[in-house]
Each structure stands twice: as structure tokens, then as C-alpha cells.
DRENPA-3360 file (N, C-alpha, C; in nm, 2 decimals, always signed):
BEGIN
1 = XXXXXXXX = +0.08/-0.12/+0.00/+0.00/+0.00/+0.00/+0.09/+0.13/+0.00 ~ +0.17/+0.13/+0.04/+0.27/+0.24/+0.06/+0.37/+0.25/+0.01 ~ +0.44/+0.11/-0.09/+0.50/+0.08/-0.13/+0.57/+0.23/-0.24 ~ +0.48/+0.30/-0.33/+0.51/+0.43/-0.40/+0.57/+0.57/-0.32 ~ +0.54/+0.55/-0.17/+0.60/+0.63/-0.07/+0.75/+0.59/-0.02 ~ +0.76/+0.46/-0.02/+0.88/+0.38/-0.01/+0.97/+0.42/-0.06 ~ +0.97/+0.43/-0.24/+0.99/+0.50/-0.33/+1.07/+0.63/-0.31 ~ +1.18/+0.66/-0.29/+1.23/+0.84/-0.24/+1.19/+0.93/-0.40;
9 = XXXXXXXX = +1.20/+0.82/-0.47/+1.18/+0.89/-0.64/+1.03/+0.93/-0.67 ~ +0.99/+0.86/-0.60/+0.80/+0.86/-0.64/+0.75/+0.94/-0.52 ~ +0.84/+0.96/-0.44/+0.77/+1.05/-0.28/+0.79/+1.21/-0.36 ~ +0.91/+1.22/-0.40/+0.92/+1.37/-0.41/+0.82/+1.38/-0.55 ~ +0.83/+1.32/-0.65/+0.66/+1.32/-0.73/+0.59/+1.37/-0.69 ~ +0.52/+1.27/-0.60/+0.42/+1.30/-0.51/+0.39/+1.43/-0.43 ~ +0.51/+1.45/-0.35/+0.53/+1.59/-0.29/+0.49/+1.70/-0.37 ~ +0.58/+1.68/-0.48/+0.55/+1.85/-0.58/+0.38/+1.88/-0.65;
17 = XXXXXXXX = +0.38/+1.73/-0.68/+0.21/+1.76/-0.74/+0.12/+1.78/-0.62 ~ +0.14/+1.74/-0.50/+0.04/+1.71/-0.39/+0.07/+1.89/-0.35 ~ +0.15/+1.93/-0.36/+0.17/+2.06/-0.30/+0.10/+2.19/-0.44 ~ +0.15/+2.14/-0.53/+0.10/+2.21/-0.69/-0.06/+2.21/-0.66 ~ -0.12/+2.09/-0.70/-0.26/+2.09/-0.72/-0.33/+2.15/-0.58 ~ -0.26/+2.08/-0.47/-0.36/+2.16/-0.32/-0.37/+2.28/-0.35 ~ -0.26/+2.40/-0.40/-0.28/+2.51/-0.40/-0.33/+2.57/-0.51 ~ -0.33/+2.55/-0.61/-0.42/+2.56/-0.72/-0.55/+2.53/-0.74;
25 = XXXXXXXX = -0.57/+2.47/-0.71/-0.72/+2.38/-0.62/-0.82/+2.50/-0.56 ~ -0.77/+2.53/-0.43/-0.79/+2.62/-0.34/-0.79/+2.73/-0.38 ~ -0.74/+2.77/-0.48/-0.75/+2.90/-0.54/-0.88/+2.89/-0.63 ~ -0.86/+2.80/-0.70/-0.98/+2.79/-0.79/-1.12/+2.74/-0.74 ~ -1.07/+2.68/-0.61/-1.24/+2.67/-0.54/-1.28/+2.82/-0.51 ~ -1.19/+2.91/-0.43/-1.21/+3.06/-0.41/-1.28/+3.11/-0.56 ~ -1.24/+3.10/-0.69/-1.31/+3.16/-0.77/-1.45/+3.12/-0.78 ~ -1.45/+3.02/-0.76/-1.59/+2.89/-0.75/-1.72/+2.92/-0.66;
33 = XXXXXXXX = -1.63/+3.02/-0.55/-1.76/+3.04/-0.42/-1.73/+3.22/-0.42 ~ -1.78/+3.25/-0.47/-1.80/+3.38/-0.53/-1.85/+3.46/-0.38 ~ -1.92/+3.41/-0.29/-1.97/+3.47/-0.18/-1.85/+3.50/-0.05 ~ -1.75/+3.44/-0.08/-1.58/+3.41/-0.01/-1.52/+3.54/-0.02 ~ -1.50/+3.56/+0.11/-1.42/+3.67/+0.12/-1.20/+3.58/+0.12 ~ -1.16/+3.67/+0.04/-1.03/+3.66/+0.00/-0.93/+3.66/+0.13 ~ -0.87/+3.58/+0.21/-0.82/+3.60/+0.28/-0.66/+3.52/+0.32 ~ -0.55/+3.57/+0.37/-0.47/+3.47/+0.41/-0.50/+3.35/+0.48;
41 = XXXXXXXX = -0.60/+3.40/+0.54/-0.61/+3.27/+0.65/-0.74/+3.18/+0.66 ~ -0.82/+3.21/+0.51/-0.91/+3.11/+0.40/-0.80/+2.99/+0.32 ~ -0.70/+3.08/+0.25/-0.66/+3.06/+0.16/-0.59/+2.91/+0.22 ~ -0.47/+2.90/+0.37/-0.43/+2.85/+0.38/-0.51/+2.74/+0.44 ~ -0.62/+2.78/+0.48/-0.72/+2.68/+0.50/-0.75/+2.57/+0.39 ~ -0.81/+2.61/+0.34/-0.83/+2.57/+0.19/-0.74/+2.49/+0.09 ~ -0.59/+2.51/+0.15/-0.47/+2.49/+0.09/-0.44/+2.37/+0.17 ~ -0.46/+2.35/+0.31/-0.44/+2.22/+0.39/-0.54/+2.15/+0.37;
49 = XXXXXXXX = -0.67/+2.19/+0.38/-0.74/+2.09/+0.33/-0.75/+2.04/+0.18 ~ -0.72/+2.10/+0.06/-0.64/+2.00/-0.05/-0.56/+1.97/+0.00 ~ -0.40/+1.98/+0.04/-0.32/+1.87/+0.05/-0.36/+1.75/+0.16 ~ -0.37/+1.77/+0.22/-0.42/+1.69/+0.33/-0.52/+1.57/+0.26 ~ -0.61/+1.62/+0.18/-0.69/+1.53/+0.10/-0.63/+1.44/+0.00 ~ -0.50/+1.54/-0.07/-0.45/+1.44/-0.14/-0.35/+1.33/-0.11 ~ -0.29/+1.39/+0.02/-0.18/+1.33/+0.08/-0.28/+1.22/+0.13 ~ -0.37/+1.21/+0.18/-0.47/+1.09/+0.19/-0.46/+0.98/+0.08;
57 = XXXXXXXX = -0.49/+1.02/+0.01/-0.56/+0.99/-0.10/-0.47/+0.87/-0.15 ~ -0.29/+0.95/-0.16/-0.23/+0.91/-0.19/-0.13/+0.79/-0.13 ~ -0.18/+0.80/+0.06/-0.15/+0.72/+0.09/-0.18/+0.61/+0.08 ~ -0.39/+0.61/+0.06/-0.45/+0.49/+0.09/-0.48/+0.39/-0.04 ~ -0.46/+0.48/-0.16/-0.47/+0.43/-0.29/-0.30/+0.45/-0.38 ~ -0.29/+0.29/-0.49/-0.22/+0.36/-0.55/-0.23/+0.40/-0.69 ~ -0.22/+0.53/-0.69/-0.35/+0.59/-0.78/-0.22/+0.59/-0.87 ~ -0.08/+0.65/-0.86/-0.02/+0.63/-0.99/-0.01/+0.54/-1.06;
65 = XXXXXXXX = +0.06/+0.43/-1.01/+0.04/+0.30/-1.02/-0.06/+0.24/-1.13 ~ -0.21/+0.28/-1.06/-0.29/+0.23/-1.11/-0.33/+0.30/-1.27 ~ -0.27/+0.40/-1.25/-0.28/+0.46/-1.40/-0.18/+0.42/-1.52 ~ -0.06/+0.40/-1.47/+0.01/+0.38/-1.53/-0.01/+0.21/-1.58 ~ -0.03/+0.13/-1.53/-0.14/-0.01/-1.56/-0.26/+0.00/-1.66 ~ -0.34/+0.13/-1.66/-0.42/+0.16/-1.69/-0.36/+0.17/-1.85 ~ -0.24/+0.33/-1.87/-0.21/+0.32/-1.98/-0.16/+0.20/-2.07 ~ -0.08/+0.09/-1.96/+0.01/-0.03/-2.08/-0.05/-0.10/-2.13;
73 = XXXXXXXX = -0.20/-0.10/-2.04/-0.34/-0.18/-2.08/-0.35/-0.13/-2.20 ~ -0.35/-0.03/-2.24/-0.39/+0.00/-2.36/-0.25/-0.02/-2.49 ~ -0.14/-0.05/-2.42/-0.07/-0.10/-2.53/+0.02/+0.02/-2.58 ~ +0.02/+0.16/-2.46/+0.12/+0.26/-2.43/+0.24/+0.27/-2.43 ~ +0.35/+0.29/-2.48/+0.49/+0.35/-2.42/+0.54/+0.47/-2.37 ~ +0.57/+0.41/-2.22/+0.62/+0.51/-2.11/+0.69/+0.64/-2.17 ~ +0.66/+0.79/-2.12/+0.78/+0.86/-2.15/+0.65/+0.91/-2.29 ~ +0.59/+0.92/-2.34/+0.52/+0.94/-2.48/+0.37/+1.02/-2.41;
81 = XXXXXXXX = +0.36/+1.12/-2.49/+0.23/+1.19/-2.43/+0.08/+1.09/-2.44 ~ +0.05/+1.00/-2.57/-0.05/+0.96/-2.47/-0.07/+0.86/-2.38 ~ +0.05/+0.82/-2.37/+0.09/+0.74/-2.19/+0.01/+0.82/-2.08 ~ +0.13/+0.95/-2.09/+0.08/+1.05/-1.98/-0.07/+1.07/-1.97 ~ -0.16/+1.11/-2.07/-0.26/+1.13/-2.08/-0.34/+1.03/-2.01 ~ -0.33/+0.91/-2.06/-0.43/+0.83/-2.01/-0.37/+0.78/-1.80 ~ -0.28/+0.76/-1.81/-0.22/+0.75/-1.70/-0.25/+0.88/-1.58 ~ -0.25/+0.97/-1.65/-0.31/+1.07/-1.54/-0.44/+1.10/-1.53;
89 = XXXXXXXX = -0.52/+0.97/-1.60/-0.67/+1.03/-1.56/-0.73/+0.96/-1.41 ~ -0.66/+0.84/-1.40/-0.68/+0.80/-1.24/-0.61/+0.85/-1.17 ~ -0.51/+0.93/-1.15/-0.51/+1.01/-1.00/-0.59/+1.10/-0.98 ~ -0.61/+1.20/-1.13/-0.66/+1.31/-1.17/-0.83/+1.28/-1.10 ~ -0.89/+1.16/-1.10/-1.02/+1.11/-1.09/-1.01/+1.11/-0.91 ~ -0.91/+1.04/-0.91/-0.90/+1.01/-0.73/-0.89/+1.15/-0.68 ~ -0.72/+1.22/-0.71/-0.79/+1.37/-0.65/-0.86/+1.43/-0.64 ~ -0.90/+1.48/-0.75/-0.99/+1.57/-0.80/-1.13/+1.60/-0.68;
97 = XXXXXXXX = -1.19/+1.39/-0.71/-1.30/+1.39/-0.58/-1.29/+1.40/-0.50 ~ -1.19/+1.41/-0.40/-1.12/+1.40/-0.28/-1.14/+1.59/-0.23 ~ -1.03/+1.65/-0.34/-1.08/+1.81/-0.32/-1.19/+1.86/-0.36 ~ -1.30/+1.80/-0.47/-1.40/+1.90/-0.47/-1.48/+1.81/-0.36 ~ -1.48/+1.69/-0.31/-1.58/+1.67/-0.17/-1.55/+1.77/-0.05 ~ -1.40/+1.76/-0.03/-1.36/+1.88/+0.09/-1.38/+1.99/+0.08 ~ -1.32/+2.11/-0.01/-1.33/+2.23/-0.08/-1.44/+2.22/-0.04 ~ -1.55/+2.21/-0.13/-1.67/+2.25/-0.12/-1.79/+2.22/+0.04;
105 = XXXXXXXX = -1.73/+2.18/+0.10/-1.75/+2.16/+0.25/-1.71/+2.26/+0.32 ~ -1.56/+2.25/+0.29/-1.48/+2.39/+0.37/-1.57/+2.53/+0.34 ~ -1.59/+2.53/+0.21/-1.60/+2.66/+0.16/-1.77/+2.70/+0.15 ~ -1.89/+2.63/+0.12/-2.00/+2.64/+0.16/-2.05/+2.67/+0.28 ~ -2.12/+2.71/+0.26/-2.21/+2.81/+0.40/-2.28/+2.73/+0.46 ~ -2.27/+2.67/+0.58/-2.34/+2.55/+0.64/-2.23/+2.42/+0.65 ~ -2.15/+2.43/+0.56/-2.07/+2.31/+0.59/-2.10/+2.21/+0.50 ~ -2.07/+2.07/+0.56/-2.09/+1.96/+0.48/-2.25/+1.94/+0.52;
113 = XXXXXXXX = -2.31/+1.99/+0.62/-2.43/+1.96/+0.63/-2.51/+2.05/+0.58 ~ -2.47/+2.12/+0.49/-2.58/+2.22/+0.43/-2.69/+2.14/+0.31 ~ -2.79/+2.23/+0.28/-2.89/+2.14/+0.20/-2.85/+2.11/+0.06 ~ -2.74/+2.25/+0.03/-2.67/+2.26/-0.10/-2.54/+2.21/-0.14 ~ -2.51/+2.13/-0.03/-2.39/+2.04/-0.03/-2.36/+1.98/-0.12 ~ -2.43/+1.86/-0.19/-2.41/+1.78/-0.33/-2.48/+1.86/-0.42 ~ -2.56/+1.95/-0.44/-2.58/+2.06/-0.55/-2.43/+2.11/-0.58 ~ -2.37/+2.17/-0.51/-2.24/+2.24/-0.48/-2.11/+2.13/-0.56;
121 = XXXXXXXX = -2.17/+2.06/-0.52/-2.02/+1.90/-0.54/-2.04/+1.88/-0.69 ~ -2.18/+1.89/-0.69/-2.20/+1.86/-0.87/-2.18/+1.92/-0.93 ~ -2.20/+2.05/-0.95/-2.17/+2.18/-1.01/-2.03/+2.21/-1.01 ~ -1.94/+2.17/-0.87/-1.75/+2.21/-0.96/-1.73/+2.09/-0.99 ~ -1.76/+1.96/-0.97/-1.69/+1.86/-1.00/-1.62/+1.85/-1.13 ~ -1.70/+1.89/-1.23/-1.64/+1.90/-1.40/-1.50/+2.02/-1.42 ~ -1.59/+2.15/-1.36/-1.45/+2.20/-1.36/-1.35/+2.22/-1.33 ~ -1.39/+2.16/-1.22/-1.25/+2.13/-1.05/-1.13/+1.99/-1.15;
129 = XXXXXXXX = -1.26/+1.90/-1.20/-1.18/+1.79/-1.25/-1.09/+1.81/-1.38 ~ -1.15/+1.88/-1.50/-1.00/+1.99/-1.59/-0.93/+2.02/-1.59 ~ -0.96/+2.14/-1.48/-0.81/+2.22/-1.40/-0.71/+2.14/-1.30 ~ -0.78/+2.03/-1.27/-0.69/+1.98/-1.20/-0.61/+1.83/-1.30 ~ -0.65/+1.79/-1.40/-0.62/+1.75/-1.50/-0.49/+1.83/-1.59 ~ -0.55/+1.93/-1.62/-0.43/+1.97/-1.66/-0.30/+2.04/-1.61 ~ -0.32/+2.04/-1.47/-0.23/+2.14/-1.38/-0.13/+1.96/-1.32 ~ -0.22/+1.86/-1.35/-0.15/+1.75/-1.29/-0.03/+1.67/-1.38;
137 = XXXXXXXX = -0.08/+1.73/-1.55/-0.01/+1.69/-1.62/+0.11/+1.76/-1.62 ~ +0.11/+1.90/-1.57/+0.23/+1.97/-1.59/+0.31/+1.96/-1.44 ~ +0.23/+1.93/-1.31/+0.31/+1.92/-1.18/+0.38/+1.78/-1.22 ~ +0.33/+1.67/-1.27/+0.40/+1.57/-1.30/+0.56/+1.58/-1.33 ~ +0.55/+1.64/-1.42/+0.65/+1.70/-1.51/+0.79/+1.76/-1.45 ~ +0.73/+1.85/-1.41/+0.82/+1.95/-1.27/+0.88/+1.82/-1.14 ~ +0.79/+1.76/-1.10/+0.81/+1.66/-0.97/+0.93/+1.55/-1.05 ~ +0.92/+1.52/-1.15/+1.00/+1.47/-1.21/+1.14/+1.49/-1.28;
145 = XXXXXXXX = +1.15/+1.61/-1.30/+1.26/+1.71/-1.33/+1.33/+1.76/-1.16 ~ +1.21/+1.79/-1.04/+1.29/+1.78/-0.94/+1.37/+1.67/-0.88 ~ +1.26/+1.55/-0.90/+1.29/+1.44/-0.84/+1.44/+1.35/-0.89 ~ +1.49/+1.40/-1.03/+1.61/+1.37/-1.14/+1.70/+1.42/-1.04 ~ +1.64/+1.55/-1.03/+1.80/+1.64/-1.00/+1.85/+1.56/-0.81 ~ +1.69/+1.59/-0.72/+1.72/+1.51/-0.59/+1.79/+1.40/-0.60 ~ +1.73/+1.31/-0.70/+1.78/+1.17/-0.67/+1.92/+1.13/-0.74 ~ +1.93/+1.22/-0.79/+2.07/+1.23/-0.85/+2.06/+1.08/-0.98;
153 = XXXXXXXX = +1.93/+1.12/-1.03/+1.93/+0.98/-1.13/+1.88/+0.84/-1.08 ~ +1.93/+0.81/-0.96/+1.94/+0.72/-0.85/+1.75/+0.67/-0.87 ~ +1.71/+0.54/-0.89/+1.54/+0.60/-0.84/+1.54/+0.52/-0.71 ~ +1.63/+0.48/-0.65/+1.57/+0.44/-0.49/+1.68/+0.49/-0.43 ~ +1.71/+0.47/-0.27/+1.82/+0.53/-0.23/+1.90/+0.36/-0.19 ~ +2.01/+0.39/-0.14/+2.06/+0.26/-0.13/+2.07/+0.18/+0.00 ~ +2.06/+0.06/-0.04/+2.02/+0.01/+0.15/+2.10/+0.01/+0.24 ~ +2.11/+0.05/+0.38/+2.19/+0.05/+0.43/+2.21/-0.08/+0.52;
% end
């Protein structure tokens, strides 16, 4: 289960997108609830509860993993854009639900118990899921360019 956290090459991945999309996220839920007043101390709200969600997410599922399975199923080669594509539509699916279920709890008036709650969830879920689509194709990218230079090429560290 945790095996991709194991991983020092796949943690910092993880790190950079889980940090990328929470705060992108959070910003774009703020565009989303129009009645939100702008604040530092929304914003960072907002911003722990995406990562928090995804760092969940990512502990309990293995959502890269399963995407990348997902692509070879289809007869993919790694490293080629429609690898990436198809491969990032299951984390993209896993996160996505994870922050527009929270987000829009956090950020609704009433909470998770409001009567507008799943009205609310339905209405970003399409856009929430996009933007975070394509913001995941490009943190990928970046986590992986960091994760080169951290790991020094290396993709595990060595056992001691």
C-alpha cells in the first residue's frame, strides 16, 4: 500500500504535485464560491485541506500505479504523451473527488451539512476535475525534473 511512498523517487513526485494541485485547487475553489471573502487565513485553509486530502488519497490508494497499468493496458509507451494522458486520468479522478468533496464543505455556507452540499459538489466537480487535469499533467512533469536532480538519477536510495 505504501509501497510508491517507499519509493524516495516517487515520494518527491508526489510531494511536488500534492503541493501544486492543493494550492491551485484552493485558489480555484475561491473563484468557484463567489460569496468568499479573500483572505490569508481562508486561503491557507483551503490549501491544507487539499493537500491533506491528497496526501490521503495518496497514501490509501495507489493511484499512480494504477494509472500507469491503466495506460500499458492500452498498449502505451512510457515517456510518450498519450501514456501521460491516459495514465493521469486516475489520480486526476482520485484527486480531483477527494478536493471538490472537501473544498466545497470547507467553503459552503453550512458546511458539509448544508442542504446545497451535493448541488455544490456537482456543479465544480467537471471544472474542479479539468483544471486539475491539466495542472497534474504539468506538476507531474516539474516533480519529475525535481525528483532527477534530488535523486541524483538514482530512483531508490541505497540500502543501508
Amino acid at each position: 500500500m505504501l509501497r510508491y511512498f517507499k519509493d524516495y523517487f516517487g515520494m518527491v513526485i508526489s510531494l511536488v504535485m500534492s503541493l501544486t494541485l492543493s494550492l491551485c485547487m484552493s485558489i480555484v475553489a475561491f473563484l468557484r464560491t463567489p460569496e468568499m471573502q479573500f483572505t490569508v487565513e481562508t486561503l491557507i485553509r483551503n490549501w491544507g485541506a487539499a493537500f491533506l486530502s491528497i496526501t490521503i488519497v495518496s497514501l490509501l490508494f495507489p493511484v499512480k500505479a494504477w494509472g500507469d497499468c491503466l495506460a500499458a493496458f492500452f498498449g502505451l509507451k512510457q515517456e510518450t504523451l498519450p501514456f501521460g494522458l491516459i495514465a493521469n486520468l486516475v489520480p486526476t479522478l482520485f484527486f480531483n473527488t477527494a478536493i471538490t468533496f472537501i473544498e466545497v464543505g470547507v467553503n459552503i455556507q453550512g458546511g458539509f451539512g448544508s442542504p446545497f452540499y451535493l448541488t455544490a459538489v456537482a456543479g465544480d466537480y467537471i471544472p474542479m476535475f479539468l483544471i486539475s487535469y491539466l495542472l497534474s499533467l504539468g506538476a507531474e512533469k516539474i516533480g519529475l525534473l525535481i525528483a532527477r536532480s534530488v535523486c541524483t538519477g538514482q530512483k531508490r536510495l541505497p540500502h543501508v
